[in-house]
N, C-alpha and C positions, 0 to 999 in steps of 0.2 A: 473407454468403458469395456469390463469385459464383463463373463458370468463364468465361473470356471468350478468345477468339482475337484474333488481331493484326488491327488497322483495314482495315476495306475500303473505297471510295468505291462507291456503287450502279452508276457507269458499270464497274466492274471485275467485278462479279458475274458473270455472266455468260463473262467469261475464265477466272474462279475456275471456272465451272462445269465448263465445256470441259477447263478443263486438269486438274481433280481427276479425271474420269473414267479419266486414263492410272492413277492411282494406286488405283483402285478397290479392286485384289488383293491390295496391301499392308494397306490396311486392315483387309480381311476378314481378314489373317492376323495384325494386330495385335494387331485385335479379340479372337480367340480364338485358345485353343491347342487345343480340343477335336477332334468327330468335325470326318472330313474333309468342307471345305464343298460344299455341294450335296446331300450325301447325308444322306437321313431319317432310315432307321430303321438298325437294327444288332441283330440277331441272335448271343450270344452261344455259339458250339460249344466247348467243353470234350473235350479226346480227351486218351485215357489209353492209354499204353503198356504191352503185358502180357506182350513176349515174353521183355523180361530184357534185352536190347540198344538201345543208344543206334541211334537210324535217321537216315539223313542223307537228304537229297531226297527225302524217301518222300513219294507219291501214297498220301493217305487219304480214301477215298471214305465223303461223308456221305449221308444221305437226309432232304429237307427240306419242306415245304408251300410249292409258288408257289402253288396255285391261291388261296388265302384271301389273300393281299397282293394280288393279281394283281386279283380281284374288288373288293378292298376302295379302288381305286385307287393302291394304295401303288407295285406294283412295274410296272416295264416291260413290254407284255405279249409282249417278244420276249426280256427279260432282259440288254437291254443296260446295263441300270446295274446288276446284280451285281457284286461286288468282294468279294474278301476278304482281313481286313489279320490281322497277328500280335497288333495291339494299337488298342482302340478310337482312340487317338489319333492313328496310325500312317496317311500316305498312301502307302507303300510297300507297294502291296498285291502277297499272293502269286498264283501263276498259281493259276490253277480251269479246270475243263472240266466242261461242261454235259454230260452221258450222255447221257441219255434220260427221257422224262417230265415234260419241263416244261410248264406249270401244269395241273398235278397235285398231289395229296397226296402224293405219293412220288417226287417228281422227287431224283434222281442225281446228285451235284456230287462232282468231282473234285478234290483240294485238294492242291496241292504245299507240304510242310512244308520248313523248311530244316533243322528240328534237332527230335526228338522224344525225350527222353529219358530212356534206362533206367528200367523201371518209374516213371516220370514222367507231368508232364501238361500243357497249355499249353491255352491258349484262346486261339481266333483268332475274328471278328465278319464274319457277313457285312451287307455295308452293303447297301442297296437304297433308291428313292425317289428317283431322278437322273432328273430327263427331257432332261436336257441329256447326260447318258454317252453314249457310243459302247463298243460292245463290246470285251472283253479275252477273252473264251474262246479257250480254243487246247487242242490235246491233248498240246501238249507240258510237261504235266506229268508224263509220265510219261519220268522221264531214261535208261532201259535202255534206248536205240536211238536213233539209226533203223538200223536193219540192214535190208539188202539183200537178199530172196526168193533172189535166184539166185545170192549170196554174191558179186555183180560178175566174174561170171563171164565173158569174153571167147572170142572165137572168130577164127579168120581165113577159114573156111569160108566162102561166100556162095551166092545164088540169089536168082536175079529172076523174079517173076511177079507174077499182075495180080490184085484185087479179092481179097487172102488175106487171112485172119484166123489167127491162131495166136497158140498160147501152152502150156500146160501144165497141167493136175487135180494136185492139191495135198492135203495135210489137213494139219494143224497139231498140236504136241502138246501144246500149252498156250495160253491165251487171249493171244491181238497183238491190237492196233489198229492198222487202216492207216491209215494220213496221207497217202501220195502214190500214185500208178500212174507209170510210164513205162514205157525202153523202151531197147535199143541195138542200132541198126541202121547199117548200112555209109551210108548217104545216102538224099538222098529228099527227104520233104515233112511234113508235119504228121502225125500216126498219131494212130487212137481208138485208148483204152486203156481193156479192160472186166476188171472183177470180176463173176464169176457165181457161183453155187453149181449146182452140177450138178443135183441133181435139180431137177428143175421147170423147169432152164436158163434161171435169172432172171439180169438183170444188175443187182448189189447197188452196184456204183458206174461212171461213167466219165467218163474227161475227155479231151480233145484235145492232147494233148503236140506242142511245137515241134519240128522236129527240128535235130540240133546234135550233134559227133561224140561220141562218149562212151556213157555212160548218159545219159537226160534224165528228168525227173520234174515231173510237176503238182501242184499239194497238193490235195485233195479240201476240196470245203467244209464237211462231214461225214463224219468219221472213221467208220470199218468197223471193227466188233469182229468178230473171227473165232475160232470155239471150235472144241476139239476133237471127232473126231465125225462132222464134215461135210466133205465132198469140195465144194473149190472149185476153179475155172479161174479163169487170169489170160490174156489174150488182150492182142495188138494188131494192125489192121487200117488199111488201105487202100486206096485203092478205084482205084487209078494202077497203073500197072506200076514196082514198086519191088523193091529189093534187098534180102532178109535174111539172118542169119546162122544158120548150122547147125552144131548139132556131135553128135558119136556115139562114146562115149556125152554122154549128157547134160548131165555137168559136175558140179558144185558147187552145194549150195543151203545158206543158212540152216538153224542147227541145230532150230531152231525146228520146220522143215518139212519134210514128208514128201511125195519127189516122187513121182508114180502112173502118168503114162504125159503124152506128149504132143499135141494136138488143134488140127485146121486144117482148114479149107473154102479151096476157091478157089473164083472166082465168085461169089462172096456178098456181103452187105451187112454193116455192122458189127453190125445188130443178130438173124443168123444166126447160133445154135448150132452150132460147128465140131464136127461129130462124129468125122471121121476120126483115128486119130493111133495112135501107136502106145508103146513103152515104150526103143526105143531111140534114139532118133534127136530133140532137140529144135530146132525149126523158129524160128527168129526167138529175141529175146528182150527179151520180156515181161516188166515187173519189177515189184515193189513196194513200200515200204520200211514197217517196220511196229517197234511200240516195243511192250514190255511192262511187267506189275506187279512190282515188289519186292514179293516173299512175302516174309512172316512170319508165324512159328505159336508164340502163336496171337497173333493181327492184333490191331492196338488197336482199342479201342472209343470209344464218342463219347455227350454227353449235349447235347442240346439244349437253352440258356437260354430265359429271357424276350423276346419282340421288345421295345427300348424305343424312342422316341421321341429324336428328335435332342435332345440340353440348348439350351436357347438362352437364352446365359448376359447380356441385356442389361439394364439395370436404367434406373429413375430415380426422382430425387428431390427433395424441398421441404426447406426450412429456414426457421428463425426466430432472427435470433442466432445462435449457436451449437450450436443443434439442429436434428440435420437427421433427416429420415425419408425411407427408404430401400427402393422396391418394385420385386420381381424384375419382368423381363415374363413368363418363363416361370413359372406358379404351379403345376407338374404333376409339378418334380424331386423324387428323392428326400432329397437332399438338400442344404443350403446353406451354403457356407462363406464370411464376409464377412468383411474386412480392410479397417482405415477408415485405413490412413498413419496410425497414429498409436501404432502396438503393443494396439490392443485389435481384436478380433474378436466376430463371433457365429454363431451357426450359425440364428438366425433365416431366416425366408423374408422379412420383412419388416421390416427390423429399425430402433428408433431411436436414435441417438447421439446425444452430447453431447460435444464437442469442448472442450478446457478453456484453447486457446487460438487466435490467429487462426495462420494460415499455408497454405503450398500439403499438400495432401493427397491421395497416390494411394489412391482408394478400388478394391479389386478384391474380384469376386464369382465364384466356384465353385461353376458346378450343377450335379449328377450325377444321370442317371437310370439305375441299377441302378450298371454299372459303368465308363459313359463320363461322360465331363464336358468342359464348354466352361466356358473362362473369360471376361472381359471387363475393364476398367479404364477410369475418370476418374479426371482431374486437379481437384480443386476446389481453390478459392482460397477459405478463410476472413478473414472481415475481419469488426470490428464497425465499427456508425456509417455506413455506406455510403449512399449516396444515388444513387450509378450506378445505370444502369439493370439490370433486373434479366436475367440472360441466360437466356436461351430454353430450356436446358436444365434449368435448375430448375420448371418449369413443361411443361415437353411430355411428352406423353403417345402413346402409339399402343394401339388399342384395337381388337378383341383380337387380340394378335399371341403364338403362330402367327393363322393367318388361311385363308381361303379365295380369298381377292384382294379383298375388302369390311372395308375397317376404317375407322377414325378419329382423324384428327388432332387433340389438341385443346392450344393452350396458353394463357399467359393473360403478357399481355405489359405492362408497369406506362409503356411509352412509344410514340409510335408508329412503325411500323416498316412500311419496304419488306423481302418476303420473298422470294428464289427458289427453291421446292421443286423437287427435283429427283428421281430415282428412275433407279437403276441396276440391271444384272442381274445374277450372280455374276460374270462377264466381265468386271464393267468398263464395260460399252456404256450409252450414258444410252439410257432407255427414254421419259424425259417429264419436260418441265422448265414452269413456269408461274411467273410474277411474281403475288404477291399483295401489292396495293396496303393502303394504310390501315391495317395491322393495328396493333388498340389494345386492352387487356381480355381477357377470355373470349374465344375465337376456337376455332371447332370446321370441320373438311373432311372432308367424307365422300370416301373413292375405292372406287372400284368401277374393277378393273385386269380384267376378261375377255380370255379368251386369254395371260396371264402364264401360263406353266407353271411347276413346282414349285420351292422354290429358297430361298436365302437372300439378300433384295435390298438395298439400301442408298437410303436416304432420307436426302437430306444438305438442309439449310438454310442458305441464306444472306445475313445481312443485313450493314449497314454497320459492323458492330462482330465480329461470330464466324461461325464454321464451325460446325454441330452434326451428326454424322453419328446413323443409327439404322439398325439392321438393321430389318427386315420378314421373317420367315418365312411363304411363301406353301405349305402344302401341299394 
């Protein structure tokens, strides 16, 4: 039996190497059809629908443990590799928004569904364990808005004066989240734009708005829940002699919102509590735009899986004749599905065959932990009588992989052989490549990778006869 790649000359190796790197991604996605690569672990959510109605876009808010991944070094400690997919196998992940309370035991995720339905149930998986992620939180998971505080309400009224703040006291009659502040003023220059709550006269968010004729708006880097209840201001301010708009009565607002009277200082700074104002007459305009929840009663509910561990579906194997034996590198799934090209299977972890005739054979392995799985395939070439040299992949081992960045190469080679290891990052990018000379027999490399962060890498071989790739999972 052998598995052998198309000839190389040693002066090539090295182009070989260079130029496989473009193809890195392809491979890792040859490799497997499992969880999406880079990502660890996967947290199973199960949510069940209870009101009797199919829900479309619904924002369903779960409640999960960062702190214990967070400690345990699994998860990002800002939570930029959070994701959440419809289906463990699934890179099309849906939006999420982080609440509040992250790493904590009760941290708040915000999960936009596409389809939840009629007393039904779906599971969706949050991934976590990317230290290469960049963040996806957004709050526009919540699809009712963005609606406009002052219902874009327009003026042709105007007044100019110097260092004013103004805006308008508020309460709301059901819970919004803001996303942006702005602002619609006749001309001008750049305007603070503040969120207060009145008592105490804090300011709960603010940002700098460009100006430009219209309404204008900032997005906030941290969404504002505002509940029913509480008397808030929206202001904007500054600090130049500029022109705003006025109107009497007030206008129009968002049904959402309930207007109270309106409030402006001159002379002041932006970070001045505007006390003056009155209930007829609104000075400038100060805007905000703000989204809410799809109620339903009564709301689904949700049960929290198992965390499992990524599958990592790569195998290798010995033969003699005809018979070959067959070991996962992942020994931790729950379970294992083997296919040897030949119509027979087994559901062994480590199984051995016996092939009853020579030929090429796609062997593929299926390993699932709980209820993802990643797959993997070789091509072997059965043959008796052979006397070629034996190829590299029947004999190579990696040890133990997952890993911490310390493992072991070991294989055992029947001629002698120039080798170029080489090692890639999930990207594609070669991280370390080395010529090893002489290699004859038992051959064992220790690596010790410090400063590799988390990931699933690719360790390819190359000598004058084959290409052998291997995954590495570095957690």
């Amino acid at each position: 039996m052998k598995h052998f790649a198309k000839k190389y000359s040693i002066p090539d190796i090295m182009k070989t190497v260079f130029f496989t790197f473009a193809m890195i991604t392809l491979l890792f996605l040859g490799n497997s059809s499992g969880q999406s690569n880079g990502w660890q672990y996967a947290l199973p959510i199960t949510i069940d629908e209870k009101s009797g109605q199919t829900l479309t876009n619904y924002a369903v808010e779960v409640t999960v443990d960062t702190q214990t991944p967070i400690a345990d070094g699994k998860m990002d400690i800002d939570g930029k590799d959070i994701r959440i997919s419809s289906t463990c196998n699934d890179t099309n992940f849906l939006k999420h928004f982080i609440n509040f309370g992250f790493n904590s035991t009760t941290t708040k995720i915000w999960i936009l569904l596409p389809s939840l339905p009629a007393n039904g149930s779906i599971t969706v998986y949050l991934f976590y364990g990317n230290s290469l992620a960049t963040t996806t939180n957004t709050a526009n998971v919540f699809t009712n808005g963005p609606h406009s505080a002052t219902d874009s309400t327009t003026s042709v009224n105007s007044f100019t004066t110097t260092s004013f703040q103004t805006g308008f006291a508020f309460r709301v009659k059901e819970d919004i989240i803001v996303t942006h502040l702005g602002m619609n003023v006749p001309s001008g220059v750049s305007r603070v734009c503040n969120l207060w709550t009145v008592a105490g006269e804090k300011i709960v968010a603010t940002v700098t708005v460009p100006w430009a004729p219209g309404y204008q708006y900032k997005e906030l880097s941290k969404p504002v829940w505002l509940t029913p209840g509480i008397d808030y201001l929206i202001t904007e301010w500054n600090s130049g002699s500029s022109p705003y708009y006025s109107q009497s009565p007030p206008g129009t607002f968002g049904k959402e919102i309930t207007y109270i009277k309106s409030h402006y200082c001159t002379s002041c700074l932006s970070t001045d509590f505007p006390l003056f104002g009155n209930s007829f007459t609104i000075y400038g305009y100060a805007d905000f735009l703000y989204s809410k929840k799809q109620v339903v009663t009564p709301k689904p509910t949700y049960t929290l899986g198992t965390e499992a561990a990524k599958p990592f579906a790569d195998f290798t194997y010995t033969f003699w004749a005809l018979d070959a034996n067959f070991t996962a590198t992942d020994q931790t799934g729950t379970s294992y599905k083997w296919t040897f090209g030949d119509s027979k299977s087994s559901p062994s972890k480590n199984p051995a065959h016996t092939y009853s005739n020579s030929g090429n054979f796609t062997v593929t392995l299926i390993v699932k932990h709980e209820d993802c799985a990643d797959t993997s395939q070789q091509t072997l070439e059965v043959q008796l009588g052979m006397d070629e040299p034996k190829s590299l992949s029947q004999e190579l081992r990696l040890y133990p992989n997952p890993n911490t960045g310390n493992f072991t190469l070991s294989l055992n080679s029947n001629v002698r052989r120039e080798i170029v290891v080489s090692i890639f990052n999930p990207q594609g990018q070669l991280m370390r490549s080395e010529l090893i000379e002489n290699v004859y027999g038992k051959f064992t490399r220790e690596y010790d990778l410090p400063g590799f962060s988390r990931g699933i890498y690719l360790m390819q071989l190359v000598t004058d006869d084959e290409v052998v790739n291997r995954r590495v999972s570095i957690h």
